[in-house]
N, C-alpha and C positions, 0 to 999 in steps of 0.2 A: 504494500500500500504506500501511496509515495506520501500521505498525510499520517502521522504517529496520534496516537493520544496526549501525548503532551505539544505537540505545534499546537494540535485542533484546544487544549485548554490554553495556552499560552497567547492564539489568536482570539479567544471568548473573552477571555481576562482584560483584552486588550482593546476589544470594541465594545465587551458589554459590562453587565456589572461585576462578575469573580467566573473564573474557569467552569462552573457548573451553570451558566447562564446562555443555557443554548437555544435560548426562545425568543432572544431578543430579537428585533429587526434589525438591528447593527452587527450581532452577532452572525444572524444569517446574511447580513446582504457583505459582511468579510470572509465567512467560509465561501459563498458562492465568486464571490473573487477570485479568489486560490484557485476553485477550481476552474474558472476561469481563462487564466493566466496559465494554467498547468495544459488544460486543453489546446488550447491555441499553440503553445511552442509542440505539442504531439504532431496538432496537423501540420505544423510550417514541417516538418519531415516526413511525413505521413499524408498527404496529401488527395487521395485515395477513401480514406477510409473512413465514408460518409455514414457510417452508423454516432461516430465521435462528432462530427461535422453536425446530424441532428440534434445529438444532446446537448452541446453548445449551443447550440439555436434556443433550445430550450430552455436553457439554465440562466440565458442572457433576458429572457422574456420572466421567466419568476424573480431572478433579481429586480427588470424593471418592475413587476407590479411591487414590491416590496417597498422600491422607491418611492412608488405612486405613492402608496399606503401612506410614510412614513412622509412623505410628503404632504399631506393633507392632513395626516394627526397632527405631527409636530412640524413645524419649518425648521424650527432651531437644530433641532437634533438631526434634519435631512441635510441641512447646510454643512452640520461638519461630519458630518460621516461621508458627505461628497468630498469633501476636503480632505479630510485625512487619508481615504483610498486614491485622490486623485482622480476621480471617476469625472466623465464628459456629462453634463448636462440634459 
């Protein structure tokens, strides 16, 4: 598995409230990052191999509704969790 149990507490810890805080929308919308960023350098090699190709598709659309979400509850909290991952608008 290329994620450990201590990255995936180390990244909860780090966007949400403590390592056991995996419900949070910060916390998910930083694991779906990861995996994200892990998907994309697979296809830049892998190019081909459109079952990865749709998950990413997929996983880029539940992080945006998450955004959506987290955007309409809180603004505050959507502003820096854009900012902290660096994510595009």
């Amino acid at each position: 598995m290329y994620l450990t149990q201590e990255e995936k507490g180390n990244l909860f810890a780090e966007h949400g409230k403590d390592k056991n805080d995996t419900g949070s929308a910060e916390g998910q919308i930083a694991l779906f990052t990861h995996r994200i960023s892990h998907m994309s350098d697979h296809l830049k090699n892998n190019r081909k191999d459109y079952a990865t190709e749709r998950s990413l598709v997929r996983l880029v659309g539940r992080r945006r509704s998450l955004l959506d979400y987290l955007m309409k509850k809180d603004i505050v909290r959507y502003r820096e969790i854009v900012k902290k991952l660096s994510l595009r608008k």
